[in-house]
C-alpha positions in Angstrom: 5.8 -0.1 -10.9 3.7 0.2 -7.7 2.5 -2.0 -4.8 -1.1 -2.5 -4.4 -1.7 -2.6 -0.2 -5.3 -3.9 0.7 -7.3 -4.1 3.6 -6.0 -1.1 5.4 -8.2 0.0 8.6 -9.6 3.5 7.5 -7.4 5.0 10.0 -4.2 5.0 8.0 -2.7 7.6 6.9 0.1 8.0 4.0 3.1 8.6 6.5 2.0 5.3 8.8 1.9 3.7 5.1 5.6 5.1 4.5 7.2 3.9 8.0 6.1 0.6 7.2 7.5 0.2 4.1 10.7 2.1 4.9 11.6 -1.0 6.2 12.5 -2.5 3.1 14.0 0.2 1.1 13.5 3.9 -0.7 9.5 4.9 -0.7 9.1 7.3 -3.5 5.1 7.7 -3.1 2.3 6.8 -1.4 -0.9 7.2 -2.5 -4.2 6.4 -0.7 -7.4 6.7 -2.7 -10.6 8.6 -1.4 -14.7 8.0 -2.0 -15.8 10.7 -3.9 -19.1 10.2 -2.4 -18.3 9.9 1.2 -14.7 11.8 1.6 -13.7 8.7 3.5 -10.4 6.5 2.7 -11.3 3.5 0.9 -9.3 0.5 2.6 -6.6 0.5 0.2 -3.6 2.4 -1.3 -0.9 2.2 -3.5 3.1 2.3 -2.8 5.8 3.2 -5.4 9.9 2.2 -4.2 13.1 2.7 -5.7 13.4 0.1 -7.5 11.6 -3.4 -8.0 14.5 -5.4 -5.7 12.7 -3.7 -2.8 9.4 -3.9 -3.8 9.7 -7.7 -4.3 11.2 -7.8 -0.4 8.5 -5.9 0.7 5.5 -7.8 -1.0 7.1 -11.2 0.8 8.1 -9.4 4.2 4.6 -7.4 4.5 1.6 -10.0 2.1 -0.3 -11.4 5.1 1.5 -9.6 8.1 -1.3 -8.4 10.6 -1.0 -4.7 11.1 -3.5 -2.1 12.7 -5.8 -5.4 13.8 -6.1 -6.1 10.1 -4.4 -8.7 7.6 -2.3 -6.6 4.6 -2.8 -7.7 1.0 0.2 -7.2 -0.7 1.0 -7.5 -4.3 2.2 -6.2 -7.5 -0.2 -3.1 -8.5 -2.1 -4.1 -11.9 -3.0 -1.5 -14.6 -6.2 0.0 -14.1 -8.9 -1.3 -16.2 -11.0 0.6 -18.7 -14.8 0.7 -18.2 
């Protein structure tokens, strides 16, 4: 299972990603998707933990917290879709 972390300032980078998170428990991976056009960071990323305990705590702790002048979305990663 990951955690799906929106509206990220372009600016981040995986191991500011990882610090936060640490926070709340064991981060496994962090993964921060790029344009294939543009070679720029997107706004989002993805962030896998231990264990779903501490990915629960850190949804709550970080869904809404201001960060980087921006305000986190934090949820529960969905599968990607098929086109």
């Amino acid at each position: 299972m990951s955690i799906y972390v929106g509206n990220l300032d372009y600016a981040v980078e995986e191991d500011d990603l990882k610090e936060v998170f640490a926070d709340y428990g064991t981060v496994k991976r962090v993964y921060l998707p790029m344009d294939r056009e543009t070679n720029r960071k997107r706004g989002f990323g993805f962030v896998e933990m231990a264990n779903e305990g501490e990915e629960e705590k850190a949804i709550e702790a970080l869904d809404g917290a201001s960060w980087m002048g921006r305000e986190m979305r934090v949820n529960k990663a969905r599968p990607r879709e098929e086109k």
